[in-house]
C-alpha positions in Angstrom: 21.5 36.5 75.1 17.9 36.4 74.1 18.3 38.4 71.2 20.9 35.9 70.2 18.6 32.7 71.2 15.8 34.1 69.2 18.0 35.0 66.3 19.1 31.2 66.3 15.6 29.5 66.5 14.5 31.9 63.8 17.4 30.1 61.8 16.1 27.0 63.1 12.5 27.4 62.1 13.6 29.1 58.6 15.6 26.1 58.1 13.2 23.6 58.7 10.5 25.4 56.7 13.4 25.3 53.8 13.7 21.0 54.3 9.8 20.9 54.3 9.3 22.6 51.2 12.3 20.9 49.6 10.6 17.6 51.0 7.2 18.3 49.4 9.2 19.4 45.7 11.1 16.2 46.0 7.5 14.1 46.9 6.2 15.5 43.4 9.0 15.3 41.5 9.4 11.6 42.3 5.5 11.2 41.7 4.6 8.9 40.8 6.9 6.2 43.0 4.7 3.0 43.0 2.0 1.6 40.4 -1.7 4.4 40.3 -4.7 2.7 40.9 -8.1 4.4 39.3 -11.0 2.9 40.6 -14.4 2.6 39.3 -17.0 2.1 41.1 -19.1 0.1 38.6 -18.9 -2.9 36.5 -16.3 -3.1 33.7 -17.7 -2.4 30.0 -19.4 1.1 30.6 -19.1 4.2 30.0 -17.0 5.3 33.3 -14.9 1.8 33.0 -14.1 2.9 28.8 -12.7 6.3 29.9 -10.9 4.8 33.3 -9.0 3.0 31.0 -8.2 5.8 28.0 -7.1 7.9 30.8 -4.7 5.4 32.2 -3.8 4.1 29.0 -2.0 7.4 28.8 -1.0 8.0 32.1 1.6 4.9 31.5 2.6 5.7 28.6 3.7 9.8 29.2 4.8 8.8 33.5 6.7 4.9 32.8 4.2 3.7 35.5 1.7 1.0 35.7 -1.3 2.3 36.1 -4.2 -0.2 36.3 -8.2 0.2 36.3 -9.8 -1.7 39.2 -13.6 -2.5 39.3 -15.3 -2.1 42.4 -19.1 -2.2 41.7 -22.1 -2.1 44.3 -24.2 -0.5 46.5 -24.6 2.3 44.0 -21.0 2.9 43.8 -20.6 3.4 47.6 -17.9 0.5 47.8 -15.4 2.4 45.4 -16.1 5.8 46.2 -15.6 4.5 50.2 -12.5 2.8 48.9 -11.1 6.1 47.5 -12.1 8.4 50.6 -10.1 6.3 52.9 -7.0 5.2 51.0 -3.3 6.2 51.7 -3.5 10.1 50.9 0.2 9.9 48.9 -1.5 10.6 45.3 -1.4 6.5 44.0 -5.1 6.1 44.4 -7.8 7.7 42.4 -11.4 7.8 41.4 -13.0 7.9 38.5 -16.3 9.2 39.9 -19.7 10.2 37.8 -22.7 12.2 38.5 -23.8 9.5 40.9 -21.2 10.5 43.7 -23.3 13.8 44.8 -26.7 12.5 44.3 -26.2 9.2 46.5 -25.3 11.3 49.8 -29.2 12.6 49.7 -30.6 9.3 48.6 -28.7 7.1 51.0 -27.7 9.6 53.8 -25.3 7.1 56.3 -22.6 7.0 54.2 -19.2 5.8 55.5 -18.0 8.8 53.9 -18.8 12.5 53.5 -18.2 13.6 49.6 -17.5 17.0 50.2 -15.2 16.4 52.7 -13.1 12.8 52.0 -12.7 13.4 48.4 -10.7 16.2 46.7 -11.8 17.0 42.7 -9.4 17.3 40.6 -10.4 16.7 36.7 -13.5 16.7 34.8 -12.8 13.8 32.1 -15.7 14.3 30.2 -19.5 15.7 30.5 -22.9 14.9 28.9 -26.3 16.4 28.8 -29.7 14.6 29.3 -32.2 14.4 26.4 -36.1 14.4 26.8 -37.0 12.4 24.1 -40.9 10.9 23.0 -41.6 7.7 20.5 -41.4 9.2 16.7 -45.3 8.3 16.9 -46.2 11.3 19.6 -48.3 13.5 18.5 -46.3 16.3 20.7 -43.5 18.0 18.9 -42.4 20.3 21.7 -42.0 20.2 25.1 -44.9 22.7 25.9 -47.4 20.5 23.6 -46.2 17.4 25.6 -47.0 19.0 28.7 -50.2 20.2 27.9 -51.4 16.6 26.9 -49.9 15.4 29.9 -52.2 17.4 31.8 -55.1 17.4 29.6 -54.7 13.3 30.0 -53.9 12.9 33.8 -52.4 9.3 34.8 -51.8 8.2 31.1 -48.7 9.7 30.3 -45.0 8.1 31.9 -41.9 8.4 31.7 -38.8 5.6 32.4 -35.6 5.9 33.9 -32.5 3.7 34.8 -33.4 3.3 37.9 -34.9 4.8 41.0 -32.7 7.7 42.1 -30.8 7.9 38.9 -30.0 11.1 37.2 -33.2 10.7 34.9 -35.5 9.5 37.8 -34.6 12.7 39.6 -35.0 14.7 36.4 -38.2 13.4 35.7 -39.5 14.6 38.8 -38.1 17.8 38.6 -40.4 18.0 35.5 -43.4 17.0 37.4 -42.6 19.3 39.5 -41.9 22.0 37.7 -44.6 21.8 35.0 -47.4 20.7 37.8 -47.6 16.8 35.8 -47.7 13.7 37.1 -45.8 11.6 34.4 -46.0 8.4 36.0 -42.3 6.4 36.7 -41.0 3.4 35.1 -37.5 2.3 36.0 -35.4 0.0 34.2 -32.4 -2.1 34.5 -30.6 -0.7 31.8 -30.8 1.3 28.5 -31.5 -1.5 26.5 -35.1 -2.4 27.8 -35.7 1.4 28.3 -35.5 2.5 24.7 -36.8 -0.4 23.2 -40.1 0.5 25.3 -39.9 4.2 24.4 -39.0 3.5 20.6 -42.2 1.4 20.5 -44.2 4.2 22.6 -44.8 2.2 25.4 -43.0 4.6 27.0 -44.5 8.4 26.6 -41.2 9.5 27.2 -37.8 9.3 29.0 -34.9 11.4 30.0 -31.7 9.9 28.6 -28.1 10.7 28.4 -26.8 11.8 25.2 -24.2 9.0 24.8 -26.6 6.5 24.8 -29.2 8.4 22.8 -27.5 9.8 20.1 -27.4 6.6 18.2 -31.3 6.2 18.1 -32.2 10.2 17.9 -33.8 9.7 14.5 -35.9 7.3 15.6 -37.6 9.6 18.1 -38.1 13.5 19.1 -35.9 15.1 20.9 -38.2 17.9 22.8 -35.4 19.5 25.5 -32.3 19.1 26.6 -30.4 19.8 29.7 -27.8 21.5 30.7 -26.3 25.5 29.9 -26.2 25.7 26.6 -27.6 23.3 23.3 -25.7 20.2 22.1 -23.8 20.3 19.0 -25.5 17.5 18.1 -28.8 18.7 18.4 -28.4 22.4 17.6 -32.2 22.7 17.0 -33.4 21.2 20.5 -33.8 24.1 23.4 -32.6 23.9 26.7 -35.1 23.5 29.8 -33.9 26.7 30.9 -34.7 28.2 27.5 -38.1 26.9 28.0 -38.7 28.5 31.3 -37.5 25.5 33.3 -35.4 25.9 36.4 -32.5 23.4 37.9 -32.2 21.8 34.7 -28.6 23.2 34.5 -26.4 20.5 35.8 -24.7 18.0 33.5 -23.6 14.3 34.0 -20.0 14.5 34.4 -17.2 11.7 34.4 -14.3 13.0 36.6 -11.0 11.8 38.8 -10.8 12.7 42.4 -8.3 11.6 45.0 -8.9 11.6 49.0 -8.8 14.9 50.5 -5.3 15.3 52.3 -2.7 14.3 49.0 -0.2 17.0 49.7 -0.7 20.3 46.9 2.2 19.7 44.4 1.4 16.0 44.2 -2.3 16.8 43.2 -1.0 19.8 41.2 0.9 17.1 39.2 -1.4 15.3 38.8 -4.0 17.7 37.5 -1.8 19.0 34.8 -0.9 15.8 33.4 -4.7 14.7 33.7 -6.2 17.8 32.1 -3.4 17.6 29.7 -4.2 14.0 28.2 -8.2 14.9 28.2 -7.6 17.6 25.8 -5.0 15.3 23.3 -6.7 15.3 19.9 -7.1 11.2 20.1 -8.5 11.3 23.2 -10.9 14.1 22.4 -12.1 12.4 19.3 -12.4 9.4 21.3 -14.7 11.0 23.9 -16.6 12.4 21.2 -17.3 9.5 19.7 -19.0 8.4 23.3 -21.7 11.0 22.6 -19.8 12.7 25.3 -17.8 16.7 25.7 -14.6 16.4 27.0 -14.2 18.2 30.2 -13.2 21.3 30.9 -12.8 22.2 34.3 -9.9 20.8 36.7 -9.3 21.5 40.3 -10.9 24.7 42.1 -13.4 25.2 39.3 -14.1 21.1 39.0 -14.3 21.9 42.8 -17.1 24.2 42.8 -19.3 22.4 40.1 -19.3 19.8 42.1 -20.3 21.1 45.4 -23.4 23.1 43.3 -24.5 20.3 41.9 -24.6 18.5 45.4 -26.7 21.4 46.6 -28.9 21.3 43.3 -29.1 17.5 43.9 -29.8 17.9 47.6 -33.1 20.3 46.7 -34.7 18.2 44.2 -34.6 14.9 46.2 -35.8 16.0 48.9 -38.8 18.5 47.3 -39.9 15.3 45.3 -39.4 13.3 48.0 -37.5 10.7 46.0 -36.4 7.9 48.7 -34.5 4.2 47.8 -37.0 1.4 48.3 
């Protein structure tokens, strides 16, 4: 009698096991049931908002879905990214997050949300590097002469940003850091103001993304880039870390992310249609055309550049003591 009892719930479980995994093919293979939402957490016009919308664009078109692009700006993109980490976790709400996403957590550090843990990578859209650029009129034409005026002319030398704890605030402290400086910080409200300042050398020098730069490199120097390896644009301009500079390696990334907890095949689905439309030749020549790489990496590895960075991040905020006001 036992033998036979265990033989049946064996059945039983086996059975069940079968309708759950049949349950979760039939959840993807209906995916997606209702209208996607992508979210951005900033203002409609940018750079994030302009490839929200590419990637959508296509998402309708290959899935029959509306897909629509909601703008949910503020508070440094907290409002979104919170939006996103507590949403219904059944694969119809996504984020289109940036750079922004792990740096925030070490710069603002009662979130309503933990990064790591809420939201689940699954597609890098696009990436860019960061050029170190100085006014056409500098007398420095490499990094290692710009340093060593820099400290030949303590207090005299600066260098602007987009903001305080933005990517190139933080990487302009890293440099001071790093090359034992004291470049002094200007932050701006935008790009605009910023390289019209550095164009006219009131500005000694600023760290800027390539989007925005490449437009106006021949109207400065480009002494440094950052990231692994050189830009195609500028094959000529070294990396920090060719230069002897350390942590430089991280790259601004654009990239989609759902809350943690969307069941596997849904976010496998997901993933392959995503990764798929980043790499259609329209959309890659439309990324380049940003000043932008179109991403590479999609879930696991997506996963783990994300959670280096974070710890990159994490170290240079708090070594150059880089705090909100």
């Amino acid at each position: 009698m036992r033998a036979s009892s265990t033989r049946r719930a064996f059945a039983v479980a086996m059975a069940l096991c079968g309708a759950h995994a049949a349950a979760f093919a039939q959840d993807a293979s209906a995916y997606p049931s209702q209208p996607l939402r992508i979210v951005v957490p900033y203002p409609a016009g940018g750079a994030t908002d302009t490839l929200a919308r590419l990637i959508a664009t296509k998402l309708q078109e290959s899935w029959r879905q509306t897909v629509v692009v909601e703008n949910k700006p503020g508070a440094s993109g907290t409002i979104g990214n919170d939006l996103v980490a507590k949403a219904p976790r059944d694969g119809h709400t996504i984020l289109l997050g940036i750079t922004a996403l792990v740096q925030v957590p070490s710069l603002m550090p009662k979130l309503p949300y933990d990064v790591l843990k809420d939201l689940q990578p699954l597609v890098q859209v696009a990436s860019t590097n960061s050029v170190f650029l100085v006014p056409a009129s500098s007398p420095a034409g490499t990094l290692k002469e710009f340093v060593a005026s820099a400290k030949a002319n303590p207090g005299k030398h600066s260098y602007g940003s987009y903001g305080i704890g933005t990517s190139s605030h933080i990487q302009g402290s890293l440099l001071n850091l790093q090359a034992g400086v004291d470049l002094i910080h200007v932050p701006y409200k935008g790009a605009a103001p910023l390289l019209q300042d550095l164009r006219g050398g009131q500005l000694s020098s600023a760290f800027i993304d390539m989007a925005t730069a490449r437009p106006h490199l021949d109207s400065m120097k480009a002494l440094a880039v950052t990231g692994p390896q050189r830009n195609k644009a500028l094959p000529n301009v070294p990396t920090f870390a060719e230069l002897g500079y350390q942590s430089f390696e991280p790259v601004g990334w654009f990239g989609l992310f759902m809350p943690t907890g969307v069941e596997a095949p849904i976010a496998a689905k997901f993933i392959a249609e995503a990764s798929r439309i980043v790499h259609l030749p329209d959309v890659v020549a439309r990324i380049e055309s940003l000043g932008m790489t179109p991403g590479e990496l999609k879930g696991d590895e997506f996963a783990r550049v994300v959670k280096s960075d974070a710890a990159v991040y994490a170290r240079i905020i708090k070594d150059a003591n880089i705090r909100l006001e």
